[in-house]
N, C-alpha and C positions, 0 to 999 in steps of 0.2 A: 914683241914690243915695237920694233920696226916696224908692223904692219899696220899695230893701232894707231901710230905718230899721226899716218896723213888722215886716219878719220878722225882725231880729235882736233887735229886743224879745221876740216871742215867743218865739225860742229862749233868751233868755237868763232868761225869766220861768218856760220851763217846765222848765228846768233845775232851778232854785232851787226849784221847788217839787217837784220828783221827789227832792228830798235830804230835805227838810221830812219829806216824809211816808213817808222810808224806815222800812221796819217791821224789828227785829229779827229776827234769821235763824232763822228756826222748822226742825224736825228734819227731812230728807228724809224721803219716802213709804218708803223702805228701811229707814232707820233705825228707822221706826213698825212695821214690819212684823218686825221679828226679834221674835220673843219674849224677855221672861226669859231664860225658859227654856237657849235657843238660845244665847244671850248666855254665858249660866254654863257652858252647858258646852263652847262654842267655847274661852274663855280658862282650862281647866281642863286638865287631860292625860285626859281621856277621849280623846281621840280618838288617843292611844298606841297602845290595845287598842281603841278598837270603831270602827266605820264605820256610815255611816246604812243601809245596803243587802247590806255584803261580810262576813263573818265574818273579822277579824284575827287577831290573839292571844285577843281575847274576842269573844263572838255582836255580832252588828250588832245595830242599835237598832232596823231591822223586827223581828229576830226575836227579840229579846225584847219587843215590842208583843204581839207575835201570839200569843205564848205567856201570857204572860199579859191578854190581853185579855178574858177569862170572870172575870176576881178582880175585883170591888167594890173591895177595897182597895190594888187592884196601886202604886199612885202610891205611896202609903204605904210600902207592902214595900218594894219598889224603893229609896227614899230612903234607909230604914234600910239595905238594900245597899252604899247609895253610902258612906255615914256608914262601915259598921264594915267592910266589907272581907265576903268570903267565899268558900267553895270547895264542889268537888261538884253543883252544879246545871248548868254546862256543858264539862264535863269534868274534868280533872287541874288546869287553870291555875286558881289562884285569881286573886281582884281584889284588889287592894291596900285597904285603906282610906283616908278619907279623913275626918280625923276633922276638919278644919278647918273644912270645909263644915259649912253650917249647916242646923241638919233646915228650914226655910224658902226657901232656896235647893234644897238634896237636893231636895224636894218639887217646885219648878219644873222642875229637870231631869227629874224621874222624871215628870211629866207633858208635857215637849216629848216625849221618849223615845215614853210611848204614844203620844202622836197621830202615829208611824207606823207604825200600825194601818191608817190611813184613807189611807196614801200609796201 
């Protein structure tokens, strides 16, 4: 009994202090790693009409990267897309707009969008 005395001290000393010095729950490596971007337009209805890879209703988001990946200001273009809606650039189906979104937001999607260019 004397021998367990000092190891039930220990555990009960290194308990107490494993509580002490609990740290607030910081964000998983997953969570850090979504972009914006990615974020805005997961919880948006884009992904009604397009897909990262498959051409749906509307072009996937590779190929609208790839198509415009020679425009300086494709992010830009792009945004204002998202914002006002449009038709004629990939076929008969227009896009709906989306005036809610905000050109600051728009702009993050339209740049998750291109970088898959690089995917």
């Amino acid at each position: 009994m004397k021998k367990l005395l000092p190891l039930i001290l220990i555990l009960v000393f290194s308990c107490q202090t494993a509580k002490e010095n609990k740290i607030e729950s910081q964000p998983t490596l997953q969570e850090e790693a979504i972009p914006k971007g990615q974020a805005l337009l997961e919880s948006s209805d884009c992904q009604t009409c397009h897909h990262a890879k498959n051409n749906l209703i509307g072009p996937s988001y590779t190929a609208v990267a790839m198509r415009y990946q020679q425009m300086d200001t494709a992010a830009q273009y792009l945004a204002g897309k998202i914002i006002a809606g449009g038709s004629g650039n990939w076929g008969d189906v227009s896009m709906l707009p989306h005036p809610d979104i905000t050109n600051e937001d728009a702009l993050e999607i339209a740049r998750y969008i291109m970088s898959f260019q690089q995917k």
